[in-house]
KENUMI-60599 format. One record per residue (C-alpha): residue number from 1; x, z, y. Coordinates in pm, 1 decimal, m for minus. Example, Ala and Ser with C-alpha at 12.3 -4.5 7.8 and 13.67 -1.06 7.14 Angstrom:
BEGIN
   n       xx       zz       yy
   1   1230.0    780.0   m450.0
   2   1367.0    714.0   m106.0
END
This chain:
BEGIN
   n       xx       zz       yy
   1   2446.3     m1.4  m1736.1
   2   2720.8   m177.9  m1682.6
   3   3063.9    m90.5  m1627.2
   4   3267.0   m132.7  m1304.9
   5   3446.1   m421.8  m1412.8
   6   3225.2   m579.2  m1560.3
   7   3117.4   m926.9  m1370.9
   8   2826.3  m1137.0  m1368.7
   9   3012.7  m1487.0  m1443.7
  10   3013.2  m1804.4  m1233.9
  11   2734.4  m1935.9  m1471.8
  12   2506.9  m1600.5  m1439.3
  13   2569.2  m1648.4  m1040.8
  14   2325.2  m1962.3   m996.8
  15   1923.3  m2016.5  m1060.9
  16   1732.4  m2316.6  m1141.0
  17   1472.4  m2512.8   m909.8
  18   1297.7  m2819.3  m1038.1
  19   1515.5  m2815.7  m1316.7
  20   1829.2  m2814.1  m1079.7
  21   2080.8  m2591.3  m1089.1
  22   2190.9  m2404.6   m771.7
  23   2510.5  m2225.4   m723.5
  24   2458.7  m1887.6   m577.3
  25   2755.0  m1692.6   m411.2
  26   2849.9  m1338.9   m428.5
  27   2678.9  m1121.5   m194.1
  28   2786.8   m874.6     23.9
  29   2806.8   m526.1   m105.2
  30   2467.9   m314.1    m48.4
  31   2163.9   m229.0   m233.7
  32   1913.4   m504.4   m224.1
  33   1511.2   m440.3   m293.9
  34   1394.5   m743.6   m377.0
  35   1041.8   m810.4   m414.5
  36    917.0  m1020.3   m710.8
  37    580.0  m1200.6   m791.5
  38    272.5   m948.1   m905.2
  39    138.3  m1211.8  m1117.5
  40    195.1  m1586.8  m1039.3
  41    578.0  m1650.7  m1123.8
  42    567.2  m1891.0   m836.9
  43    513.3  m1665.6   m546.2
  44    899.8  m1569.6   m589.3
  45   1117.6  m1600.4   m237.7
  46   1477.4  m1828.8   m239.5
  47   1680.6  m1593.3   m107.1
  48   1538.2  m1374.5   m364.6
  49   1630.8  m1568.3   m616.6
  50   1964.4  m1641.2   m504.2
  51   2020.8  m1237.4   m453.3
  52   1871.5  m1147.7   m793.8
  53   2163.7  m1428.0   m938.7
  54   2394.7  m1324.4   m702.8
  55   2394.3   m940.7   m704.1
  56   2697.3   m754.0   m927.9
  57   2454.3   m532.2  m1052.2
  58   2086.3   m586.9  m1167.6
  59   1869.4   m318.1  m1243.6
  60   1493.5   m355.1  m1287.4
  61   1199.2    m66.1  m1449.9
  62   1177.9   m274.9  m1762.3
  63   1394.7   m534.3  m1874.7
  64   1147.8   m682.9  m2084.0
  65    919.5   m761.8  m1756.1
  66   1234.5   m901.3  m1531.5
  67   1385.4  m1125.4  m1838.8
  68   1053.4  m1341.9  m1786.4
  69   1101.4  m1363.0  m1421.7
  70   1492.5  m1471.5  m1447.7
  71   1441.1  m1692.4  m1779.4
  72   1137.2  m1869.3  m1575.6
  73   1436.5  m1971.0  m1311.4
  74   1731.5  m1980.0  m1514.9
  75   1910.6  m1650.1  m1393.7
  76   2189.7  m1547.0  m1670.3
  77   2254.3  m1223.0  m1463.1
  78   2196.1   m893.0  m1711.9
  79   1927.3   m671.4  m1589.1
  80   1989.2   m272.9  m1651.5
  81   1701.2    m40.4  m1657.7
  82   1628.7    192.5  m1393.1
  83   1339.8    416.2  m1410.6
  84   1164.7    748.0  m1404.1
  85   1295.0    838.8  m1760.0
  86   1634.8    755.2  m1726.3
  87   1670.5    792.9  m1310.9
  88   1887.4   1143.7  m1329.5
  89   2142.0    943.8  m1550.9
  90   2162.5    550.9  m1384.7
  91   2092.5    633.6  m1061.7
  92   2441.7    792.6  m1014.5
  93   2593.5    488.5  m1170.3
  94   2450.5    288.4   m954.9
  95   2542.3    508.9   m640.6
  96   2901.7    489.6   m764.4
  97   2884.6     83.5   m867.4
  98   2767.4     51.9   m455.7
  99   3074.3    341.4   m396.2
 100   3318.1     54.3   m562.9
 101   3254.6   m203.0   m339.9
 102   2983.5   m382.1   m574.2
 103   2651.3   m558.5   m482.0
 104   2330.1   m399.6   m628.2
 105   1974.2   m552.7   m688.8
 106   1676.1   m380.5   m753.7
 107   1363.2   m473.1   m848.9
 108    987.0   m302.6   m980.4
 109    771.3   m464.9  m1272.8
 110    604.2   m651.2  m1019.7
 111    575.4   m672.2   m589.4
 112    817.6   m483.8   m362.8
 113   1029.7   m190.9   m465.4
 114    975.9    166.8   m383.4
 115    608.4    115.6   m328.4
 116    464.8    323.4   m581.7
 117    801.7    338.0   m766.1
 118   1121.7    552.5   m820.6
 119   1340.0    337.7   m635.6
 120   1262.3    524.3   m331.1
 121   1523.5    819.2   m402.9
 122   1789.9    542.0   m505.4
 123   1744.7    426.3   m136.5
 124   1696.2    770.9     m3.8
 125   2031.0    835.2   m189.5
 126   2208.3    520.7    m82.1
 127   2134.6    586.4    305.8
 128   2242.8    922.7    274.6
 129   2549.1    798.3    133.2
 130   2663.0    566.5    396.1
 131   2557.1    213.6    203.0
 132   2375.8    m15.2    336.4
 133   2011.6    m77.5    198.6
 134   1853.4   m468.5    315.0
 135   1511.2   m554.8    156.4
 136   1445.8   m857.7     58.1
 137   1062.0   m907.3    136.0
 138    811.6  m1086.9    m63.4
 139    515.8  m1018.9   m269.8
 140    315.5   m719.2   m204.1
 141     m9.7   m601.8   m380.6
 142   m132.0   m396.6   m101.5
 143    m67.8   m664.5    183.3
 144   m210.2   m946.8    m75.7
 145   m545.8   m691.7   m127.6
 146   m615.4   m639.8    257.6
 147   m563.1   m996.8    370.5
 148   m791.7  m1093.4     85.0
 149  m1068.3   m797.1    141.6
 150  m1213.8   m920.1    467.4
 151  m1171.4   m593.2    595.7
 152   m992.3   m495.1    938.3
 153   m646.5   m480.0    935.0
 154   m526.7   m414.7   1242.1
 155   m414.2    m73.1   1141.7
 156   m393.3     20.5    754.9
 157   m251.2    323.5    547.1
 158   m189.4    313.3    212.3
 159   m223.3    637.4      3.7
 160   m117.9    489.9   m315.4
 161   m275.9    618.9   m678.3
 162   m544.3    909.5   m582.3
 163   m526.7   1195.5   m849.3
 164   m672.3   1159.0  m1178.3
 165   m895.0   1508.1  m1206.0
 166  m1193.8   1486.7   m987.8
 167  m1147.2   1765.2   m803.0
 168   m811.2   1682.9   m652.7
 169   m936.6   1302.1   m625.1
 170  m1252.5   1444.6   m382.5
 171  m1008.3   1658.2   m165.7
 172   m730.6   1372.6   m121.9
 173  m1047.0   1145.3     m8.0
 174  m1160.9   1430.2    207.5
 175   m804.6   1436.9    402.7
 176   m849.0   1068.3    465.3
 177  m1215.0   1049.1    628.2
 178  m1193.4   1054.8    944.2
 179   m787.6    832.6    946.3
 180   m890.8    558.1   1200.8
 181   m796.6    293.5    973.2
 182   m853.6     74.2    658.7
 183   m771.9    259.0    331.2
 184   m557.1    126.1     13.0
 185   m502.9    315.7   m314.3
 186   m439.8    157.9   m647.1
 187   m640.4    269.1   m914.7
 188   m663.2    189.0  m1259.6
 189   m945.9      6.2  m1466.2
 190  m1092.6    279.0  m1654.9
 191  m1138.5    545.5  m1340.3
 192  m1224.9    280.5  m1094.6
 193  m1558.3    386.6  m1157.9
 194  m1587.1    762.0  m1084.9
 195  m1293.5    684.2   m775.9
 196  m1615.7    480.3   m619.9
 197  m1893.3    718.4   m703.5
 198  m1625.7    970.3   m533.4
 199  m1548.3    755.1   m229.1
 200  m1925.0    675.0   m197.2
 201  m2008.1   1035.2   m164.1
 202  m1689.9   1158.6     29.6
 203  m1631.0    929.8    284.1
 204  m1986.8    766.1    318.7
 205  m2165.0    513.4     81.2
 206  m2212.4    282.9    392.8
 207  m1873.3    219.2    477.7
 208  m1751.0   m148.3    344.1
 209  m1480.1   m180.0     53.7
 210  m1334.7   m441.1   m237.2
 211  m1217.8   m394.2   m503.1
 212   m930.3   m636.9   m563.7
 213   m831.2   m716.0   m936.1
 214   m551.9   m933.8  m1115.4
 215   m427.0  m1043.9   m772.6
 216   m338.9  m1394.2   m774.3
 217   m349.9  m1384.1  m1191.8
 218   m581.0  m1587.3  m1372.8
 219   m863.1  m1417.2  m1348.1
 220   m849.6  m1289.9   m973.5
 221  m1147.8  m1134.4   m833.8
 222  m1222.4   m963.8   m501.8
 223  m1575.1   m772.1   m537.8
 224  m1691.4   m660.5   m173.3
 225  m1954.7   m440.1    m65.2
 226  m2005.5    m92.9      8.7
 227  m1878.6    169.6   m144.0
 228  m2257.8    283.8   m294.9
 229  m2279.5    m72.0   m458.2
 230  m1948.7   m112.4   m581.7
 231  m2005.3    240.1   m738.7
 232  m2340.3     93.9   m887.2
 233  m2189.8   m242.3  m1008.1
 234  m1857.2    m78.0  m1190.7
 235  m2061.6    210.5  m1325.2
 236  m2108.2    109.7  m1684.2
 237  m1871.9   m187.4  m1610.4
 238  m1562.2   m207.4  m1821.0
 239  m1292.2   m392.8  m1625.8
 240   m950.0   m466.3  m1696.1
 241   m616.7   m557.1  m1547.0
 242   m444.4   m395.6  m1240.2
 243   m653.7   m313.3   m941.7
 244   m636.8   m236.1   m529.7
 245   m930.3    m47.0   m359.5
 246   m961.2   m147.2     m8.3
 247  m1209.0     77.2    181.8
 248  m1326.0    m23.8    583.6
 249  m1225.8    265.3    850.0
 250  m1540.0    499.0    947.0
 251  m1812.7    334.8   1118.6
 252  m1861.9    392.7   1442.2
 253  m2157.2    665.7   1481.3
 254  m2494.2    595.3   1645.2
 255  m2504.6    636.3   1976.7
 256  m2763.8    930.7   2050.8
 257  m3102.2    898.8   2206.1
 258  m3125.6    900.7   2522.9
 259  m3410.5   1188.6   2495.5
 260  m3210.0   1374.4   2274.9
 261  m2919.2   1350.3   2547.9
 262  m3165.1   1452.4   2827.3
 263  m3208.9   1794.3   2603.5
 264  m2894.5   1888.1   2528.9
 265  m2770.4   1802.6   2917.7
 266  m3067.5   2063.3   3017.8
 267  m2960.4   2354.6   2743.5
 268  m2614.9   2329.5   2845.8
 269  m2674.8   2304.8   3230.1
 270  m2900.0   2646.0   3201.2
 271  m2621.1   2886.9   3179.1
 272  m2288.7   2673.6   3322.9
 273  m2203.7   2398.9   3638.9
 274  m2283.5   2030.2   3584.2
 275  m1942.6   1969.3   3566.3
 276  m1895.7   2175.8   3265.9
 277  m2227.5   2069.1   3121.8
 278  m2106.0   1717.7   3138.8
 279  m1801.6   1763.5   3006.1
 280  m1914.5   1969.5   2717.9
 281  m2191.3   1696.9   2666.3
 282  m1942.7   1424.7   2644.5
 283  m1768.1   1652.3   2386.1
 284  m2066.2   1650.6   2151.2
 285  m2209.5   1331.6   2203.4
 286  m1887.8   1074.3   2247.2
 287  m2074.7    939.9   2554.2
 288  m1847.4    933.4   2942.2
 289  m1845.6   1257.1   3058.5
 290  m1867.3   1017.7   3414.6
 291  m2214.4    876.9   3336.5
 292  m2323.0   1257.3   3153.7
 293  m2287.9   1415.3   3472.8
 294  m2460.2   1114.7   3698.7
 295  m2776.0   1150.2   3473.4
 296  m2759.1   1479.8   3583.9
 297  m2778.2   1452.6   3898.1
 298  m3077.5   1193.5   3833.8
 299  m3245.6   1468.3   3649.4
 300  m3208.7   1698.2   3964.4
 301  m3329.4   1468.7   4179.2
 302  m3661.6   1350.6   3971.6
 303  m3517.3   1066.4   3822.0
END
């Protein structure tokens, strides 16, 4: 890490565009997410270019991974590590580099910080502090894999990586099955397979998924189905490369039959008003309590 005098110089402060060089300017002090491409090197924002040249402070998980990002643009600024391993000792420096007045980037491996990531107790920290925290948005696997998977997205929830031991994986799928809304996890290539035998059997083998790999890599590829034959196709399937699992909300159920309704309104208007056989019958069967206690009345009356 760097210490607190230590500048990035005019020539670190600018990036390169069509083999151009631009000039970026000092930014104001705060700590900056910044997203950053999950594959193609092109997908990068301007303004995040001109923070990640711009910033006092760079830190990134691996410095290895951001050097290819910065060299691809021409970005001289030093990255610093900050991750899991070393969080209890750079964190603070950071804290106390945004303390001093000094601008701070950070960025994941790939997509947008503190999904999935440790930077989320840097921020939590930073907030708590008094600092300001401005995210710079951009690339995001989980956005990329639901736009992609066909599936509805007008409300989403992302649960992240499920648990590796069966067991656990089953109950975290069971806390999700009824959440009104299209599911995202990442998962990785070798347990992709028994997460969709899992799903299939948890949450219902009809329900519609994809499986979304090496997003926009190479060798993208969005597989959609249902969850029983996604299970079948990846079960001796040996896949690599980072993946998304997008899996459809619950479908809606069948409505009942109609004799089957005519039933239960009878057992339930033996021993209780039509009013409260109704509304117990809408209960059960999802149907308008309104039109429940009309076909009562039918019934009464012969009809």
């Amino acid at each position: 890490m760097a210490d607190d005098s230590e500048q990035p110089t005019d020539a670190a402060r600018s990036y390169r565009l069509n083999n151009v060089a631009v000039p970026a300017r000092p930014i104001e002090p705060a700590l900056y997410l910044v997203a950053t491409p999950i594959g193609n090197l092109g997908d990068i924002t301007l303004r995040a270019l001109e923070t990640l040249a711009g910033a006092d402070v760079l830190a990134c998980e691996d410095t290895r991974v951001t050097r290819v990002l910065l060299d691809r643009y021409g970005i001289r600024n030093k990255p610093y590590a900050y991750h899991e391993h070393n969080a209890a000792e750079a964190g603070p420096r950071l804290l106390a580099a945004l303390g001093g007045g000094r601008s701070v980037a950070l960025v994941s491996d790939a997509g947008t910080p503190l999904v999935s990531d440790p930077g989320y107790r840097l921020a939590q920290l930073a907030i708590e502090a008094g600092h300001r925290v401005v995210p710079i948005p951009g690339a995001s696997a989980p956005l990329a894999a639901l736009v992609g998977s066909g599936l509805p997205n007008d409300a989403f929830l992302f649960a992240g990586f499920l648990p590796s031991k069966d067991k656990a994986r089953r109950d975290r799928l069971a806390e999700l099955l009824d959440a009104p809304a299209t599911l995202i996890f990442f998962e990785s290539p070798h347990r992709i397979g028994a997460t969709l035998v899992a799903a299939a059997e948890v949450l219902g083998g009809e329900r519609p998924a994809a499986v979304c790999r090496e997003l926009t890599k190479t060798f993208e590829e969005f597989n959609r189905g249902t969850l029983s034959s996604l299970a079948e196709d990846y079960a001796d399937r040996a896949v690599k490369g980072e993946i998304v699992l997008v899996v459809g909300p619950p479908l809606p159920a069948a409505a009942p039959e109609a004799a089957d309704v005519d039933a239960l309104l009878m057992s339930l208007v033996a021993d209780r008003p039509a009013g409260k056989a109704a509304t117990e019958a809408a209960r059960i069967t999802g149907l308008p309590r309104k039109d429940l206690y009309q076909r009562l009345l039918d019934m009464k009356d012969g009809r």
